[in-house]
C-alpha positions as semicolon CSV with decimal commas, in nm:
position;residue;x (nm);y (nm);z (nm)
1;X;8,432;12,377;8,155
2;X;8,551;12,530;8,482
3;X;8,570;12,865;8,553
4;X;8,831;13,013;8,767
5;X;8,713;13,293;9,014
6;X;8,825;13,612;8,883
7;X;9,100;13,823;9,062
8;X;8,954;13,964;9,379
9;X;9,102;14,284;9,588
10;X;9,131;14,114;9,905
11;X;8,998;14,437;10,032
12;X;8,660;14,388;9,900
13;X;8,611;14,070;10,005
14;X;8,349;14,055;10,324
15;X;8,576;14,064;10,695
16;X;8,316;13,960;10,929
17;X;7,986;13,730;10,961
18;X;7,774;13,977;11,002
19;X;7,814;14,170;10,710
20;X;7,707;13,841;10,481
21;X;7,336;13,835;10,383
22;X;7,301;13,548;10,645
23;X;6,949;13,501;10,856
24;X;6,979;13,679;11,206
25;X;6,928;13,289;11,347
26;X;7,255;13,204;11,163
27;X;7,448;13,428;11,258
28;X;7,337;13,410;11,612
29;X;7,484;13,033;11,654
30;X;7,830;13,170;11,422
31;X;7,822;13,456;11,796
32;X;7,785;13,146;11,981
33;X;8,070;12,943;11,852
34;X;8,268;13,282;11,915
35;X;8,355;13,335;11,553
36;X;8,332;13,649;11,405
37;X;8,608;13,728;11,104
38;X;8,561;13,514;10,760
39;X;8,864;13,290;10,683
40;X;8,976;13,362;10,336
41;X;8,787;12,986;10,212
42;X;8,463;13,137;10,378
43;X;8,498;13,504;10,248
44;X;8,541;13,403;9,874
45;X;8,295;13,118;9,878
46;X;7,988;13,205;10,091
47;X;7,893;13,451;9,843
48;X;7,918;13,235;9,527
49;X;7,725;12,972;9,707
50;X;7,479;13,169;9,836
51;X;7,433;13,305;9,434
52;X;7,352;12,956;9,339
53;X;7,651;12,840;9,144
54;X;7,855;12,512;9,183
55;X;8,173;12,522;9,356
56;X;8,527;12,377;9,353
57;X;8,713;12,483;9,635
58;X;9,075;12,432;9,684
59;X;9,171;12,490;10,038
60;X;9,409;12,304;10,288
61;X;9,219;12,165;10,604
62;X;9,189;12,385;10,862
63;X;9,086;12,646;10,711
64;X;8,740;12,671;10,780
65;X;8,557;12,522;10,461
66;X;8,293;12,321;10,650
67;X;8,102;12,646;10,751
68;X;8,221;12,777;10,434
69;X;7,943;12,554;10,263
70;X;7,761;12,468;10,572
71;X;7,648;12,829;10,605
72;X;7,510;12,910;10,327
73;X;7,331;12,599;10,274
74;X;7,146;12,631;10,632
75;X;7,061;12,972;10,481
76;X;6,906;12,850;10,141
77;X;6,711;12,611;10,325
78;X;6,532;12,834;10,531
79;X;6,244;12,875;10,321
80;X;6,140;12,527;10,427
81;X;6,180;12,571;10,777
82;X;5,900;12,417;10,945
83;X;5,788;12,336;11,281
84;X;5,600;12,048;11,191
85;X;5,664;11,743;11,342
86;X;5,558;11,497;11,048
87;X;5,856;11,355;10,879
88;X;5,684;11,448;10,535
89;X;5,753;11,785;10,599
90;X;6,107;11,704;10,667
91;X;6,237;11,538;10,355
92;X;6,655;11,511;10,263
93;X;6,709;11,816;10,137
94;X;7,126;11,879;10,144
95;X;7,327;11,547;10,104
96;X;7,709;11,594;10,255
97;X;7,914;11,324;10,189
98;X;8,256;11,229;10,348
99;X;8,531;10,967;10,301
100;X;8,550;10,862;10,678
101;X;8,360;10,787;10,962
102;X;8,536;11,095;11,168
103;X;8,491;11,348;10,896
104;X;8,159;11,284;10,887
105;X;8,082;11,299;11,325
106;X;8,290;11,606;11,290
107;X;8,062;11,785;10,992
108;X;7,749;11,667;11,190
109;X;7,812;11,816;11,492
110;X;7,904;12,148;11,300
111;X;7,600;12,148;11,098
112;X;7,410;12,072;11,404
113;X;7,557;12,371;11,576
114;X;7,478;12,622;11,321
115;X;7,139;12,471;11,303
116;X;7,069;12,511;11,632
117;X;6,843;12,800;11,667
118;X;6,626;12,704;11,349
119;X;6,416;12,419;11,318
120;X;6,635;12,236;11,061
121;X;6,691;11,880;11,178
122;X;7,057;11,726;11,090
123;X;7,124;11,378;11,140
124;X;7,475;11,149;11,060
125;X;7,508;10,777;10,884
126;X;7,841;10,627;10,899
127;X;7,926;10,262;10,947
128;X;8,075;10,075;11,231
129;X;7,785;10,095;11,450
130;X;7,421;9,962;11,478
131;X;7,185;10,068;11,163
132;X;6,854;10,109;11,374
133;X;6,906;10,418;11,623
134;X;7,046;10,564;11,256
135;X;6,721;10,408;11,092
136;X;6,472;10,590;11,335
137;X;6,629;10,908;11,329
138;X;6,581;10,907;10,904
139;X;6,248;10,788;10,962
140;X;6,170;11,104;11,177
141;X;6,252;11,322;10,877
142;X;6,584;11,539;10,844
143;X;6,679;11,798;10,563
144;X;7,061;11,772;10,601
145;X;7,162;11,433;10,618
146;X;7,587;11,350;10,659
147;X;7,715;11,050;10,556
148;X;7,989;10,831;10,457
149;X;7,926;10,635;10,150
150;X;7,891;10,237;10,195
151;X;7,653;10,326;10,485
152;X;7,484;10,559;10,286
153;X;7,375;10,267;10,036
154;X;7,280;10,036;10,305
155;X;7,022;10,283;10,427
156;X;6,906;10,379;10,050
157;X;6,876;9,965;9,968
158;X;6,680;9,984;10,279
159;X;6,427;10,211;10,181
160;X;6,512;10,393;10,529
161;X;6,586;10,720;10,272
162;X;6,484;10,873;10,024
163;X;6,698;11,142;9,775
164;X;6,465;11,225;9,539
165;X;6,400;11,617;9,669
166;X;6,781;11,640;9,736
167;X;6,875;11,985;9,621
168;X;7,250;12,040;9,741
169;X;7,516;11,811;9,772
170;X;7,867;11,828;9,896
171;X;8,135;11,603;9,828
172;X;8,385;11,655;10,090
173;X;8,735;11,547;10,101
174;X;8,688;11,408;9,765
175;X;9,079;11,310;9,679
176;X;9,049;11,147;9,987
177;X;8,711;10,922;9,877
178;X;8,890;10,831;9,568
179;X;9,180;10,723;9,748
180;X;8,969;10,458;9,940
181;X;8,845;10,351;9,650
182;X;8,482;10,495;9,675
183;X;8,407;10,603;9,305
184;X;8,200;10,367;9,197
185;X;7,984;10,432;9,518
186;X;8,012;10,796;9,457
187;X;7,855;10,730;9,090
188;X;7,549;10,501;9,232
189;X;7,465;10,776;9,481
190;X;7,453;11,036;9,285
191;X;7,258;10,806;9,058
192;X;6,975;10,863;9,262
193;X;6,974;11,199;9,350
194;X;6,786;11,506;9,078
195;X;6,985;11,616;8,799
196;X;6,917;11,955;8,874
197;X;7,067;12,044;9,213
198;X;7,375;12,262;9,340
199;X;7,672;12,056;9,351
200;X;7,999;12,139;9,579
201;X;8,331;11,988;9,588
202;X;8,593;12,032;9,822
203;X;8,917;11,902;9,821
204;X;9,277;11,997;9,997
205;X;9,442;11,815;9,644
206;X;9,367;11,842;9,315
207;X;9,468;11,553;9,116
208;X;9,374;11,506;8,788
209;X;9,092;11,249;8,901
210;X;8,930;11,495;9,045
211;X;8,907;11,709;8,817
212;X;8,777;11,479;8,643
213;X;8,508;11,424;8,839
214;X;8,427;11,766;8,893
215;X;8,351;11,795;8,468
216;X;8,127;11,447;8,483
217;X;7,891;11,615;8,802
218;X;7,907;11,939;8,854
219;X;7,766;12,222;8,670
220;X;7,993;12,524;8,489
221;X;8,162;12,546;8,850
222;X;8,373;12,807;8,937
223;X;8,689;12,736;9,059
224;X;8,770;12,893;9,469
225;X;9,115;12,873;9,589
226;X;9,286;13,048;9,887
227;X;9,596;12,903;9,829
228;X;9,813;12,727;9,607
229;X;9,693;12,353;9,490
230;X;9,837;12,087;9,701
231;X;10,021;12,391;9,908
232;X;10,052;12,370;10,334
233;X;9,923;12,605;10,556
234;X;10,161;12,880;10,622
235;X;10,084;12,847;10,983
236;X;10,285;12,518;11,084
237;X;10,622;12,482;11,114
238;X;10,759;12,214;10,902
239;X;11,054;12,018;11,032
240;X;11,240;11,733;10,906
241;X;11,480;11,514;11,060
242;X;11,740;11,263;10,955
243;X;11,694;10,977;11,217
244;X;11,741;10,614;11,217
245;X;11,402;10,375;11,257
246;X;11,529;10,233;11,612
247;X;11,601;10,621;11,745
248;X;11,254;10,764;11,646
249;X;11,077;10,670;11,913
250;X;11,372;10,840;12,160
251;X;11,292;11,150;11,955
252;X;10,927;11,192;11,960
253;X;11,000;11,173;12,323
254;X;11,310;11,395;12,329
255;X;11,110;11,660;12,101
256;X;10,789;11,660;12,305
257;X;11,017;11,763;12,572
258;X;11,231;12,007;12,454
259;X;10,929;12,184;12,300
260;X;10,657;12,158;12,597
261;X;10,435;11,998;12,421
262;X;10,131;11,903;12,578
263;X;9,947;11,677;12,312
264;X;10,051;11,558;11,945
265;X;9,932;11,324;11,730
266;X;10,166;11,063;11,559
267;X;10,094;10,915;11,261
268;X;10,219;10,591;11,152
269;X;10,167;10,335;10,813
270;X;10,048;10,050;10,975
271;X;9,785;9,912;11,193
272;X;9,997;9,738;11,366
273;X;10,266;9,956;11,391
274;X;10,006;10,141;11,593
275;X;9,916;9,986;11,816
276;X;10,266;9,826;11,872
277;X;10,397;10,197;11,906
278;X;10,109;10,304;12,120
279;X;10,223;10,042;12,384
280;X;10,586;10,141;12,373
281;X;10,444;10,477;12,452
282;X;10,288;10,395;12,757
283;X;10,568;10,205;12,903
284;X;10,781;10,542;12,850
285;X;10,508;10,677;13,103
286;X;10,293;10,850;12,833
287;X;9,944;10,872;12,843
288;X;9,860;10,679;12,519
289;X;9,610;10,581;12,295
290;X;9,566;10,435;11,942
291;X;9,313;10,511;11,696
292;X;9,321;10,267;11,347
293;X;9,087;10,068;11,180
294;X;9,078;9,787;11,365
295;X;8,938;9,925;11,645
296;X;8,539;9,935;11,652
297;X;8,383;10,263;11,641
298;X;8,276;10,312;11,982
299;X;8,651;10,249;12,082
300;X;8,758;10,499;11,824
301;X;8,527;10,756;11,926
302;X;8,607;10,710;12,298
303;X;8,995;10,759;12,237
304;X;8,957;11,105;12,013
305;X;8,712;11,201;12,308
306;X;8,963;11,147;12,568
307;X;9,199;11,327;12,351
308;X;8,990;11,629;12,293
309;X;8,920;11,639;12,677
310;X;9,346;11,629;12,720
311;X;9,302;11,289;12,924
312;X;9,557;11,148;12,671
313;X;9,903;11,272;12,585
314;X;9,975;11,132;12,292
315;X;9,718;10,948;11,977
316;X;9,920;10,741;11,729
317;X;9,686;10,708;11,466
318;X;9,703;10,603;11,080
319;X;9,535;10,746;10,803
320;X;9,169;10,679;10,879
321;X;9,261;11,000;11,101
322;X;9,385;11,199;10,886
323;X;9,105;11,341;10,783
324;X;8,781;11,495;10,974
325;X;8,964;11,557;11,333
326;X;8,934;11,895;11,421
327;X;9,067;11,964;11,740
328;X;9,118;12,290;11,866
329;X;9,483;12,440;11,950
330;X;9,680;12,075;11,838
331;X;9,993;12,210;11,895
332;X;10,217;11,930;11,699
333;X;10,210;11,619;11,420
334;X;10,447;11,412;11,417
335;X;10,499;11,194;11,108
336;X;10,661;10,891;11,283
337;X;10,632;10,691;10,942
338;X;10,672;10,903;10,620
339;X;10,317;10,892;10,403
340;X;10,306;10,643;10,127
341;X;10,073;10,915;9,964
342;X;10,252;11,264;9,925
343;X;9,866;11,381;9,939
344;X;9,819;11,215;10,297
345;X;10,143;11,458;10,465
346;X;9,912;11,734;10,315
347;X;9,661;11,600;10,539
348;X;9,790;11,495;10,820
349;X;9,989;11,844;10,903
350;X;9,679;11,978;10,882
351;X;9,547;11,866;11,173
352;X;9,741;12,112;11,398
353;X;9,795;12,518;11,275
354;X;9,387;12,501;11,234
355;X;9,212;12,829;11,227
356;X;9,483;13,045;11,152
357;X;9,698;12,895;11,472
358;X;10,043;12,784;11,502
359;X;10,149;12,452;11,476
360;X;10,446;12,186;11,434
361;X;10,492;11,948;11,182
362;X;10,823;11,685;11,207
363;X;10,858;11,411;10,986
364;X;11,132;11,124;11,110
365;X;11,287;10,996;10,798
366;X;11,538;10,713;10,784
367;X;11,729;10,622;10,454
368;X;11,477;10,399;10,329
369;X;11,218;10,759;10,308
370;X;11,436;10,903;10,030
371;X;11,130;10,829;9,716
372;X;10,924;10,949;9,923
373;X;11,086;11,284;10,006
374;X;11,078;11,331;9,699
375;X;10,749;11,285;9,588
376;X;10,643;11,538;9,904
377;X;10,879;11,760;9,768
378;X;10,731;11,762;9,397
379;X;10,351;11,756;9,548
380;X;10,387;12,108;9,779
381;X;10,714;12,228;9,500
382;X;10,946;12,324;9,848
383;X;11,279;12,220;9,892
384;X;11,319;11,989;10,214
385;X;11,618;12,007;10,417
386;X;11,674;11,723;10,658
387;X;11,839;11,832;10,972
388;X;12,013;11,610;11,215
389;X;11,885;11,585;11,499
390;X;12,084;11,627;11,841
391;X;11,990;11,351;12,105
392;X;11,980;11,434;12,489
393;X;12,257;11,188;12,698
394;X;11,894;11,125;12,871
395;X;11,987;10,729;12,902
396;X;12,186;10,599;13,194
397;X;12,493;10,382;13,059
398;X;12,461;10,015;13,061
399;X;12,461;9,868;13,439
400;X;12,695;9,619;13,479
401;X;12,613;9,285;13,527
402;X;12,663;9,086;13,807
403;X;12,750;8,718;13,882
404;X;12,430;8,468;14,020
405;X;12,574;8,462;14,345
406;X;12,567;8,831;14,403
407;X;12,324;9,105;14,414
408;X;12,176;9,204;14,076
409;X;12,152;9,542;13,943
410;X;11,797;9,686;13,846
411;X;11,816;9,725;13,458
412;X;11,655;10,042;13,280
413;X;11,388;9,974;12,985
414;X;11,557;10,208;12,732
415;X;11,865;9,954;12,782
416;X;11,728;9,680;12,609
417;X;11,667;9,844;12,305
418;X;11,981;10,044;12,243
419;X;12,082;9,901;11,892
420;X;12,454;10,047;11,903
421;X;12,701;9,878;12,086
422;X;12,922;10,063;12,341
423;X;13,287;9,988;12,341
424;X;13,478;9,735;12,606
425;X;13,580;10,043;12,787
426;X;13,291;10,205;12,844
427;X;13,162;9,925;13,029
428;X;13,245;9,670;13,309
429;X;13,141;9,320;13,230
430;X;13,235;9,058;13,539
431;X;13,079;8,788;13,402
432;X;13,215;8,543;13,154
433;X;13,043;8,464;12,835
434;X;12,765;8,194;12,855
435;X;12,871;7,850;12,758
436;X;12,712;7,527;12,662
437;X;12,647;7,285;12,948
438;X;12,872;6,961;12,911
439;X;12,713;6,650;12,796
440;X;12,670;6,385;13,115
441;X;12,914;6,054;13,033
442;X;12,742;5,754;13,009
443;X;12,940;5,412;12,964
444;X;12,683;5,263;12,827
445;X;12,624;5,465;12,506
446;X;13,056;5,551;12,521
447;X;13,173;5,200;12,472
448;X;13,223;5,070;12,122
449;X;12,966;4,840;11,958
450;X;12,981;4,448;12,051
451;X;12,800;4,200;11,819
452;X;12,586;3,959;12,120
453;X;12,542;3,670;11,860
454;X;12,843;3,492;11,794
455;X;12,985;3,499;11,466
456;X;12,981;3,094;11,469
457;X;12,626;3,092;11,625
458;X;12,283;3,040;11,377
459;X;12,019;3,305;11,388
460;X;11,736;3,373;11,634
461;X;11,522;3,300;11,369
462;X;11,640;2,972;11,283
463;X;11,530;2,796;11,618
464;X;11,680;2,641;11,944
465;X;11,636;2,307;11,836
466;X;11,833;2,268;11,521
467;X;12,176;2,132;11,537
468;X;12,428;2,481;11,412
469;X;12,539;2,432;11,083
470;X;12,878;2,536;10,937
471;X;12,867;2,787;10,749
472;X;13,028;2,719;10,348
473;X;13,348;2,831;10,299
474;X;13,265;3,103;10,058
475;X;13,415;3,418;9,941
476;X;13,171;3,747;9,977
477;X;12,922;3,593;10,220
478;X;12,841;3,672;10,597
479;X;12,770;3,408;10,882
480;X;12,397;3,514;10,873
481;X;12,378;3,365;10,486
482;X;12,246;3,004;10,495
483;X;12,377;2,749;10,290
484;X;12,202;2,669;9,995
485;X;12,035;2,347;10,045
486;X;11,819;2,074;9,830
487;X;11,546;2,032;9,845
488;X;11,257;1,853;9,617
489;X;11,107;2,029;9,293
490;X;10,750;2,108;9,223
491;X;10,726;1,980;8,895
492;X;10,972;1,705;8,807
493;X;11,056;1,546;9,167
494;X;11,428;1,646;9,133
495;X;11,658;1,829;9,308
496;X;11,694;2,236;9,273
């Protein structure tokens, strides 16, 4: 049975860090990351956490829930802080476990950073990359270990971990693991781990899966939301225009103008689309870079680095980045396909309006989008208005064209791909349409067909020497037809 968190003054709830029963050493790396007021997530939940209880927190990303859990862990830990450098004396002690590869860098290096003035060790698993730097660093002993799941297995097959004094786990983004299909991993891991332990769940959606899962593993939990279920953070601007699929490239780039934008992130369906789009990006002159799974991991990490660092302009990305990129002061999304998943635009919006910042969300939807409108629509229960959207005259006309003989005209990109047709008038064509080249006469192959055998003359076949025979005077047969002639029989020495 779940329990929902009772009604709560807002105005009792704690406002600041420092006024949480949080170790001096915590609180000192929370100065150092220049946080000091609670987001609502971290207000409500800290305190439940920190009580002991199992938790099921409903909150959009963005809002602050890994230190919301990551806190209070650190500080219920502390009572086996230890110098020591033997890895006995540095068993798992809090397992966090994430759906993707970039969720779980980006939890690391925040549990690392709150760490950092205690001698907790942290260490990350994830796939993608070699298993033996990841293998020595479990060997040296860690109490809060991150991982994704399929890695997570490989290194507990391996014997390079062991769970069995695991006393806090945290499922993160755990719509999102069921979405990929990582149950049944979810089930074996847990398989391994103490029944009694303090179990938290976090999740931006609550479907009824999860729920589900939340009565099969965690313990009378009580129920923190800061928001509505499936709801968007009030912070970003949701925009939706009515565009056709060969203009929405014209108006990323006509809406990263108009707005000054600096950096966005545009999400499309498709791996291929992806990278396809990420080209077409930089041959507008956009500094460009695509992040989907078929890049390796090192190349994925490299391209959100150069984003983070503002080297790149623009990172079309699928899904695998929807989750677990937390970069700070995004100022747009752009949803260049519309989400399959109504629970992945819930996602992907919220990488920018993080932190209680503004942000901009535009979704491009064509005719084909229409289902899925709707489903969005049903999933955050708002009414979406599509706008049309205005384009700039930014494109020269069509150059004319020119005969062979004379001097071309240079040709602009964008021309090439205009789908719509401009009238005769708008345009000077001098040269006349393109015709077939006419087939060469040959006499040879042009003069009717002549027999070279005459029709009074025996075959080839019938040899050179032979007198020609006349050929019967019959009805129905050709001169190649021999005449039937007699000759002796096998068997009774007549004629046949």
């Amino acid at each position: 049975m779940t329990d929902s968190a009772p009604p709560v003054d807002t105005a009792t709830l704690p406002q600041r860090f420092d006024t949480l029963a949080l170790d001096a050493k915590l609180l000192r790396a929370v100065a150092d990351s220049g946080y000091t007021a609670l987001t609502p997530i971290q207000a409500k939940a800290i305190p439940i956490v920190l009580a002991g209880r199992d938790v099921m927190g409903a909150a959009q990303t963005g809002t602050g829930k890994t230190a919301a859990f990551t806190l209070p862990l650190l500080q219920k830990m502390l009572r086996h802080e230890n110098p020591s450098m033997s890895p006995a004396r540095h068993p798992v002690r809090a397992l966090v476990i994430a759906p993707t590869r970039e969720l779980a860098d980006q939890v690391a290096k925040n549990v690392k950073t709150y760490a950092k003035h205690t001698n907790l060790r942290a260490a990350v698993v994830f796939g993608g990359i070699d298993m033996k730097p990841q293998t020595a660093e479990l060997k040296r002993g860690v109490e809060v270990l991150i991982a994704t799941p399929g890695r997570l297995l490989d290194h507990i097959e391996a014997k390079n971990c062991v769970l069995n004094q695991v006393e806090y786990v945290v499922l993160d983004e755990a719509d999102r693991m069921l979405d990929i299909g990582f149950l049944p991993d979810l089930q074996r891991i847990l398989s391994y781990l103490p029944k009694q332990r303090q179990t938290l769940l976090f999740s931006a959606t609550f479907s009824p899966e999860i729920k589900r899962l939340a009565q099969s593993y965690l313990q009378d939990p009580v129920t923190v939301e800061v928001a509505r279920p499936n709801a968007t953070a009030s912070t970003v601007e949701q925009r939706f225009y009515s565009v056709a699929e060969d203009d929405k490239r014209r108006a990323v780039r006509q809406l990263l103008r108009q707005r000054a934008l600096t950096q966005a992130i545009v999400f499309v369906n498709s791996k291929l689309g992806a990278a396809r789009l990420a080209r077409s990006f930089e041959r507008d002159g956009l500094k460009t870079a695509a992040l989907h799974g078929d890049k390796s991991q090192d190349e994925r990490l490299k391209s959100l680095d150069a984003f983070k660092r503002g080297e790149v302009e623009v990172l079309v990305a699928t899904d695998v980045a929807a989750r677990g990129l937390d970069i700070a002061d995004l100022p747009a999304v752009f949803n260049f396909d519309v989400p399959f998943n109504a629970e992945d635009y819930v996602h992907r919006i919220g990488r920018t309006g993080r932190a209680g910042a503004s942000g901009l969300a535009v979704t491009l939807v064509d005719r084909d989008d229409t289902r899925l409108i709707s489903d969005i629509e049903k999933l955050i229960k708002t009414k979406i208005e599509l706008e049309a959207l205005e384009f700039d005259d930014e494109r020269p006309r069509r150059p004319p064209r020119y005969r062979d003989d004379e001097e071309r005209a240079p040709r602009s990109r964008d021309d090439d791909e205009r789908a719509p047709r401009q009238r005769d008038d708008d345009r000077r064509v001098t040269s006349t349409p393109s015709r077939a080249p006419a087939r060469a006469a040959d006499p040879f192959f042009d003069k009717p067909y002549e027999p070279t055998v005459a029709a009074d003359q025996r075959p080839a076949w019938e040899g050179k020497a032979a007198a020609p025979t006349p050929a019967p005077a019959r009805t129905g047969l050709t001169s190649s037809i021999r005449a039937k002639r007699k000759v002796a029989s096998l068997l009774g020495g007549g004629s046949a």
